[in-house]
C-alpha positions in Angstrom: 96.4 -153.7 36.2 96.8 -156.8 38.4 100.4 -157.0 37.8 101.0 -153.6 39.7 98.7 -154.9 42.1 99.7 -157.5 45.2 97.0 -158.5 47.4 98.4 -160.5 51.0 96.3 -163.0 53.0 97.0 -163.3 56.7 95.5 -166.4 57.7 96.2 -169.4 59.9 93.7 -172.1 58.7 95.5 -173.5 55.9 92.6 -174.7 53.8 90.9 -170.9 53.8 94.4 -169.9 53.0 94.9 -171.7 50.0 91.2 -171.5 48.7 91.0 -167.8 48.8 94.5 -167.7 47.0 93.4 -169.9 44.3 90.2 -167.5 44.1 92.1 -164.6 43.6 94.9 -165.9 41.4 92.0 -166.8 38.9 91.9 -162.9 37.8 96.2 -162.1 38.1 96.9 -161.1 41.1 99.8 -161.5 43.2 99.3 -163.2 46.2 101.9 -163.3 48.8 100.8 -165.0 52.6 101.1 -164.5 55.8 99.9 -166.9 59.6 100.2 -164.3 61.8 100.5 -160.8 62.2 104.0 -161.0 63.8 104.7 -162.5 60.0 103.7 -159.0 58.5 105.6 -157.4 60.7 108.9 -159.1 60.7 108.4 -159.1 56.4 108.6 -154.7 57.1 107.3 -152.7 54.0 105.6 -154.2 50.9 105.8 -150.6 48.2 103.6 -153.0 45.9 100.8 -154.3 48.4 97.6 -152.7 47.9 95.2 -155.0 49.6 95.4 -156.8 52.6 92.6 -159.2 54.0 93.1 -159.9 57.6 91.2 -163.1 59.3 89.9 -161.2 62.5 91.5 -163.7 65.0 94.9 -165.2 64.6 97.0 -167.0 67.1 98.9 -163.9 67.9 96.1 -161.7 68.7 92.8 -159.4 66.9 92.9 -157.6 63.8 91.2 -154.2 66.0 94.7 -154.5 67.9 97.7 -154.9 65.1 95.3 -152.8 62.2 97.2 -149.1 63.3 100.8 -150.4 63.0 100.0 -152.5 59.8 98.2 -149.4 58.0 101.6 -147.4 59.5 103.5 -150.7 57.9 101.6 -150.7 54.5 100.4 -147.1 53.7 99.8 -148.3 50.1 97.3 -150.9 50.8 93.7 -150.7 51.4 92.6 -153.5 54.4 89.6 -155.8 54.0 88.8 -157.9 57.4 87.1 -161.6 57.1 85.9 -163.5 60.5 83.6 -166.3 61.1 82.1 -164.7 64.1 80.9 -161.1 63.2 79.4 -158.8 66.2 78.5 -154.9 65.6 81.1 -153.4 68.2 83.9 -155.0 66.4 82.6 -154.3 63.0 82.2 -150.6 63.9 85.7 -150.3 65.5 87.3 -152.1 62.9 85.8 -149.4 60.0 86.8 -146.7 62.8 90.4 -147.9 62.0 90.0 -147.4 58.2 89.0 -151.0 56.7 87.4 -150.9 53.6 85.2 -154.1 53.7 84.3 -156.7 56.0 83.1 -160.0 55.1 81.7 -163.4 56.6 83.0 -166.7 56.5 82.7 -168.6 54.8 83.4 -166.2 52.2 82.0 -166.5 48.9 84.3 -166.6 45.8 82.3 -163.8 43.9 82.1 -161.4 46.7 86.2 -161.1 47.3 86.7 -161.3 43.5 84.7 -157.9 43.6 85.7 -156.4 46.6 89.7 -157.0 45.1 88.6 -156.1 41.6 86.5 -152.8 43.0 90.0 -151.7 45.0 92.3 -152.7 42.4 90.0 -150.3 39.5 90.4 -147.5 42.2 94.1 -147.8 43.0 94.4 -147.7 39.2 92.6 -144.6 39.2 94.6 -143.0 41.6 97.6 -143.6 40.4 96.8 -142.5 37.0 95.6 -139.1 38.6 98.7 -138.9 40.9 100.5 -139.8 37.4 98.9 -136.6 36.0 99.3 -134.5 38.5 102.7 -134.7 38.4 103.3 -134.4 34.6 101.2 -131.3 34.9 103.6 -129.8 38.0 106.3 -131.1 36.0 104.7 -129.2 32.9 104.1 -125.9 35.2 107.6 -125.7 36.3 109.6 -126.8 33.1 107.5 -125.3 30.5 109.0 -121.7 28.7 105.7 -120.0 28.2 103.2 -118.4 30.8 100.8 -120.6 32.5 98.0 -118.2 33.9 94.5 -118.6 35.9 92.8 -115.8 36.3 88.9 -116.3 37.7 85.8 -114.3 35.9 86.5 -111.8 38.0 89.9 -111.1 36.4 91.9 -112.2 39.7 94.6 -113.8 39.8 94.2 -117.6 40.7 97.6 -119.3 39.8 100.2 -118.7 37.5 103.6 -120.7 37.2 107.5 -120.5 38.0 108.3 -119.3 34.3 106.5 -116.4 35.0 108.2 -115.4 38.1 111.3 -115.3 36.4 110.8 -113.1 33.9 108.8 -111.1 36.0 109.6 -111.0 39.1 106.0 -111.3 40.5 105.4 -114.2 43.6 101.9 -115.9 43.4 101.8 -114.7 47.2 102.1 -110.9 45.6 99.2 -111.4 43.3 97.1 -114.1 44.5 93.4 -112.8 44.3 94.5 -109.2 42.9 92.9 -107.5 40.1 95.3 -108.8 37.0 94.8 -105.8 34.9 95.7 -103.1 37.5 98.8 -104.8 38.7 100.3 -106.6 35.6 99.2 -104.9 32.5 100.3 -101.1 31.1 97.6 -98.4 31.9 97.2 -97.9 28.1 96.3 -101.4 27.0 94.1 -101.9 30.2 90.7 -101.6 28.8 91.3 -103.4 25.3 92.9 -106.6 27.1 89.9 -106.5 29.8 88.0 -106.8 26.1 89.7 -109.8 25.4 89.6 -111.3 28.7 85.3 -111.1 28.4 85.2 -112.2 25.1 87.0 -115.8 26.0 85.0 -115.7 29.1 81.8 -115.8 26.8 82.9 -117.2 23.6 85.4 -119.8 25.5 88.5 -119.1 23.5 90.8 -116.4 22.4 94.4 -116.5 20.7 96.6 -114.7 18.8 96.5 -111.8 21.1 99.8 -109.9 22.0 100.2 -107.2 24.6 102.4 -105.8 27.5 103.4 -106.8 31.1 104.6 -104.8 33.8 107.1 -106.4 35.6 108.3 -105.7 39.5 110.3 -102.8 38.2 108.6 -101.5 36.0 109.3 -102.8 32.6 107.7 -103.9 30.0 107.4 -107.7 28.7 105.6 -108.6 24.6 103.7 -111.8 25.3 101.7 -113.8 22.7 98.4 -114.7 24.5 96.3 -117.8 23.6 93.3 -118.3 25.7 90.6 -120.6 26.4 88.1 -121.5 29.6 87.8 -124.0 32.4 84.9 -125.3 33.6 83.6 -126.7 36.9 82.0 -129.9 38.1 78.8 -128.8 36.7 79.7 -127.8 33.1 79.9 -124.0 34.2 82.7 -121.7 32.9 84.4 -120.6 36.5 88.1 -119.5 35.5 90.1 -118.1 31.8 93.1 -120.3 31.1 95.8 -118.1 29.3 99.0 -119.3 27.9 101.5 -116.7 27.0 104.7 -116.9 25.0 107.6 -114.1 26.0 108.0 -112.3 22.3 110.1 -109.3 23.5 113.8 -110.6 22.1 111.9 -111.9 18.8 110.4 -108.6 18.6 113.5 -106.7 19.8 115.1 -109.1 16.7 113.0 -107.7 14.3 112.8 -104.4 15.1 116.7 -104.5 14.6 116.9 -106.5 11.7 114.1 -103.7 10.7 117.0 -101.3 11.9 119.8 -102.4 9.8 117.9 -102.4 6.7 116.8 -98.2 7.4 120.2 -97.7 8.6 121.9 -99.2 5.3 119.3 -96.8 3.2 120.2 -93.8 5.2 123.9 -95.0 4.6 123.8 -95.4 0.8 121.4 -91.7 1.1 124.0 -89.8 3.1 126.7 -91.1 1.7 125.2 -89.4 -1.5 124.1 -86.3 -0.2 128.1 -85.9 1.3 129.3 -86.6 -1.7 126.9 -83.9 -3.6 127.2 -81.5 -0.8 130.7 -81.9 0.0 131.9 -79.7 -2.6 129.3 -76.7 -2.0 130.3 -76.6 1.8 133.7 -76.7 0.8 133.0 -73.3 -1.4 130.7 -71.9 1.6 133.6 -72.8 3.9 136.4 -71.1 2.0 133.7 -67.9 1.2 133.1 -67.9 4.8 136.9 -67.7 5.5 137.0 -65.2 2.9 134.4 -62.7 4.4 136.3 -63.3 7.9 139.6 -62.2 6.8 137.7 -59.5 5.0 135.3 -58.3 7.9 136.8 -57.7 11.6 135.5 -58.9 14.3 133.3 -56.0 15.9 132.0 -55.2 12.6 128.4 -54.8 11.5 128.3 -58.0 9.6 130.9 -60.1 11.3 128.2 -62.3 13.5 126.3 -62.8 10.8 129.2 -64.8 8.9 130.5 -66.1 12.2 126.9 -68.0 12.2 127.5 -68.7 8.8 130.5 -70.3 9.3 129.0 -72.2 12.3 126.2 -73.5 10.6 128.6 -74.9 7.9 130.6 -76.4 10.4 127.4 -78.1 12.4 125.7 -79.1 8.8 129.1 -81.0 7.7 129.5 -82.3 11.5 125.6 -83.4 11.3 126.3 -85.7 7.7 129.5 -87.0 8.7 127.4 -88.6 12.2 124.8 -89.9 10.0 127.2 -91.7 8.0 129.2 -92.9 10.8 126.5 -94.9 12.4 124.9 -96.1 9.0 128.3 -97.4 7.5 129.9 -100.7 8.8 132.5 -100.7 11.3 136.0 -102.0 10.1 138.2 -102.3 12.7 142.0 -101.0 12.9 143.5 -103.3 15.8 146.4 -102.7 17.5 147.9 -103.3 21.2 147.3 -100.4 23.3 147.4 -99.3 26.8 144.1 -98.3 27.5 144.7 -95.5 30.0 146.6 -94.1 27.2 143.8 -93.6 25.1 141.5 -91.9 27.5 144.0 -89.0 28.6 144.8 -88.2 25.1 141.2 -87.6 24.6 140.8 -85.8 27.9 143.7 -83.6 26.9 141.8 -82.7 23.5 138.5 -81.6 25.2 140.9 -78.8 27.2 139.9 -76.2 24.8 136.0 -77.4 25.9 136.4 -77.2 29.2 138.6 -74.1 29.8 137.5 -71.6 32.7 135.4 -74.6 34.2 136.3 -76.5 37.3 136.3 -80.1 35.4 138.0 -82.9 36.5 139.0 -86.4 35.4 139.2 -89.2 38.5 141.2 -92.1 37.7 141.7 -94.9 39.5 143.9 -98.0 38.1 143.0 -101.3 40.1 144.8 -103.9 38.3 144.0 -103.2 34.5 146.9 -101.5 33.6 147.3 -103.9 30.8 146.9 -104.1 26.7 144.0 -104.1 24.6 143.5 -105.0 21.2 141.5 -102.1 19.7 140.8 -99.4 17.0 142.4 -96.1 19.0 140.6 -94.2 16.7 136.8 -95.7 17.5 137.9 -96.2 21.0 138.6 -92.5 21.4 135.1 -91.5 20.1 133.9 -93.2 23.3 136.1 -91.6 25.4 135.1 -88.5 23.7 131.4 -89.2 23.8 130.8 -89.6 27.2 133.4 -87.3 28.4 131.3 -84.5 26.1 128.4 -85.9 27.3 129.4 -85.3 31.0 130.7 -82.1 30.6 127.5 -81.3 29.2 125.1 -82.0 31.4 127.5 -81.0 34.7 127.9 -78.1 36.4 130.8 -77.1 37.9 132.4 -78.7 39.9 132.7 -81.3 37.9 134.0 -84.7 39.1 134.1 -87.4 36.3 135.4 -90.8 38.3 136.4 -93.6 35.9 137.9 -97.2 37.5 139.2 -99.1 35.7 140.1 -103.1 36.8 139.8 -107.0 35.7 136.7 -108.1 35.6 138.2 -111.5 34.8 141.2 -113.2 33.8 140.5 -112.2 30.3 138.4 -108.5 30.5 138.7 -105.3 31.5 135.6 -103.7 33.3 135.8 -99.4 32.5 133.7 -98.1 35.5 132.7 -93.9 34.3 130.3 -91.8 36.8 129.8 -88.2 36.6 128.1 -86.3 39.2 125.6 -84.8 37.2 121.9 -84.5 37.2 121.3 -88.2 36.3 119.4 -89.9 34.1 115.3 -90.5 34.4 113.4 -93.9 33.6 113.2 -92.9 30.3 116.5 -91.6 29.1 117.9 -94.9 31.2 115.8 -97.3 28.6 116.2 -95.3 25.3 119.7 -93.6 25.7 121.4 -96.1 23.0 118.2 -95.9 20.4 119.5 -94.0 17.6 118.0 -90.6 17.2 116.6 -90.4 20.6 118.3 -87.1 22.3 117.4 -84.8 24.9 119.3 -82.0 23.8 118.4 -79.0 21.8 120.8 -79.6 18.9 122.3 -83.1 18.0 121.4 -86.1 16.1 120.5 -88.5 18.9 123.2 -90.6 17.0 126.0 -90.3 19.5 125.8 -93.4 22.5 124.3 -95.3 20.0 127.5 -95.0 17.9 129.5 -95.6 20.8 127.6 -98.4 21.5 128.2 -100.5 18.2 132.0 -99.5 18.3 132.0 -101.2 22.1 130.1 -104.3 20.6 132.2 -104.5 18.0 135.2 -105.2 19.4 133.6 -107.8 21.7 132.4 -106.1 24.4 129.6 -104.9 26.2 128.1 -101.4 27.6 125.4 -100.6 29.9 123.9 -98.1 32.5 124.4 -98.8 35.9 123.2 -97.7 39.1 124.7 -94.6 40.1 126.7 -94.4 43.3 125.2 -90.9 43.8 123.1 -89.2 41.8 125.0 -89.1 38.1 124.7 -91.3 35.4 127.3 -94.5 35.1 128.6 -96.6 32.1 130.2 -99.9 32.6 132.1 -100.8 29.2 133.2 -104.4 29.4 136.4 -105.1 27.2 138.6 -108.2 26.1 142.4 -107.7 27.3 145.4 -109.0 25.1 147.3 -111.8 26.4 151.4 -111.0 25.6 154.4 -110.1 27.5 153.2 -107.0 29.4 151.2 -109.8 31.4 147.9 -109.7 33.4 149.1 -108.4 36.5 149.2 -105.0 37.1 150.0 -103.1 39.8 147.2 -100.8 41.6 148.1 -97.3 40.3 146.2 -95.7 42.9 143.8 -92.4 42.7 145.2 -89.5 40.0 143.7 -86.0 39.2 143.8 -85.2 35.5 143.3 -82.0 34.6 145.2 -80.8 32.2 
């Protein structure tokens, strides 16, 4: 403690000088000395000085006169004033400026060793506090896990910077708001408030997961420990909780849960095609039969057209299934891309005939080669295209941009101008089996969304520019002799 701790004596009478030094040199302190105040002064900021003890009177002037521009000097240091000839309007002027002490000469040996031991114990103190302080900031701001007050009340007190960014939410949003109205789903409202009053009484919780709401909306896992902090007096006055954000381990295990349903439904469907492939083949070819057989018009000929379509949908139904459940293998090759989607937009004409449906292209600098599987990448194409069409009505204006989104990708830009998509459909469209049409497996985005990632890329919803949904498909280009540099092809109408 004393060698963090330099104490300075300003005084002129030589003898005092060196008997006070000797005094206080006894318990390890640093002494350094001074004969006047102009010495301080001139000698500018001490960082380490955290006592001074003035003699009142000095050559150049009174203690009362130089104390403000020494404290100014030494803002570290705590001041102690010692004078032979002690009177109360000084003494109360100089503890008016902020000394600490103020002793008589001659001054006696025990009395300075305590008044410089007392300071010393409390600058110790206060740096050990300031010391704390800072490694708590520092573990407020650093730390990866939630750092929440919330009083008995179930306000919120304080919370730290971690939780901002994953949420979104400013202390200056929530300060002294009811927590559970603003920050936790309507459904888990009353069993967390449950929680929250039984650490409140029992002084500690953990274990606990449940949702967050962030600013827009969505939903955060956290893993809750909590516990109590108490007041000067021993009294519980605030809940303590530290959460840790679960959602991706969660998300994790819910798709390593995934895989392993998807690879039983593979090995099932692939079974069940195989058993049933030959009995819709024979239902097929009957069906075909009977058509030839019966003319259209005829009593019976829409019951075999159903038949027949049924067939069709059951074998179209199996063959999705096993799509999504097998792995994707991958047939390369170098391809421009615009290539791909107008052959596909050329097969859906028979889907779109009467209807006023049309494709927008605009090249802006991507007229370069990929590296994919034509054959996957068309079933995108295909998918959304069918999708769009779908959900349209006519007119229909399908607007897909495509340009570099850096020196190495391709960013596919595709809007329709179709009803849109809700909250909902926006956070479960790629979930497998999740659909809002009538008739479908729910499979189909969330095929075209493995194919994407397994080339590399990446697809998401966007913000519409109007009111239809968007896809932006992010794709790796192929570095050869075509270049990367491609020439803005402008706006084209593709109908046909």
């Amino acid at each position: 403690m004393a060698d963090e701790f330099e104490i300075l004596l300003v005084e002129d009478d030589p003898d005092t000088q060196a008997n006070l030094a000797d005094i206080l040199a006894m318990d390890g302190y640093r002494i350094r000395v001074a004969g006047t105040f102009s010495e301080v002064l001139d000698a500018g900021p001490q960082a380490m000085t955290g006592l001074v003890i003035l003699d009142r009177k000095l050559p150049d002037g009174e203690a009362e006169d130089y104390l403000p521009r020494l404290k100014k000097l030494l803002p570290n240091a705590e001041f102690i004033v010692a004078t032979g000839h002690a009177d109360l309007e000084h003494t109360i002027t100089a503890f008016k400026l902020g000394i600490v002490d103020y002793i008589i000469k001659p001054v006696h040996p025990e009395v300075i060793r305590s008044s410089a031991a007392r300071i010393a114990r409390q600058q110790q103190i206060e740096r050990e506090l300031h010391q704390e302080q800072q490694f708590a900031n520092k573990v407020l701001s650093t730390a990866e896990a939630i750092i929440l007050v919330l009083d008995l009340a179930g306000k919120v007190v304080r919370f730290n910077s971690y939780f901002t960014s994953i949420t979104g939410w400013q202390l200056d949003d929530l300060r002294g708001r009811d927590w559970f109205d603003h920050c936790i789903p309507e459904r888990n409202r009353e069993k967390t408030r449950e929680v929250f009053y039984r650490t409140a009484h029992d002084g500690q919780t953990s274990g606990i997961l449940n949702s967050i709401l962030t600013t827009k909306g969505r939903e955060r896992e956290i893993r809750w420990s909590n516990t109590t902090l108490k007041d000067d007096v021993g009294d519980t006055g605030f809940v303590l909780a530290v959460g840790v954000d679960v959602t991706d381990l969660i998300a994790a295990q819910e798709a390593t849960m995934q895989s392993q349903r998807l690879a039983a439904i593979g090995q099932t469907v692939a079974g069940l095609a195989h058993e049933s492939r030959n009995a819709l083949h024979r239902i097929q070819t009957n069906v075909e039969i009977l058509q030839l057989d019966i003319l259209p018009g005829a009593d019976l000929r829409d019951e075999v057209d159903s038949i027949h379509r049924a067939a069709l949908e059951l074998t179209n139904t199996l063959e999705e299934v096993r799509q999504y459940a097998a792995p994707i293998q991958l047939q390369r090759e170098s391809v421009m891309l615009s290539e791909v989607w107008q052959r596909v937009w050329g097969y859906l004409k028979s889907s779109r005939d009467g209807r006023d449906a049309l494709l927008v292209e605009s090249n802006g600098g991507c007229d370069c080669p990929v590296d994919v599987d034509v054959i996957r990448m068309e079933q995108v194409f295909r998918n959304l295209f069918e999708n769009s069409l779908a959900a349209c009505q006519d007119p229909i204006r399908i607007h897909l941009h495509c340009r570099c989104d850096s020196p190495g990708a391709i960013l596919l830009d595709i809007e329709d101008n179709g009803p849109g998509l809700n909250f909902e459909q926006r956070e479960k469209l790629f979930e497998p089996f999740y659909t809002t049409k009538t008739r479908g497996t729910g499979l189909g985005l969330s095929i075209v969304q493995r194919i994407v990632e397994a080339h590399g890329g990446q697809i998401q919803i966007a913000e519409p520019s109007s009111c239809g949904a968007r896809f932006l498909i992010r794709l790796d280009k192929h570095e050869s002799a075509f270049g990367n540099s491609c020439e803005d092809k402008g706006v084209i109408g593709s109908d046909a």
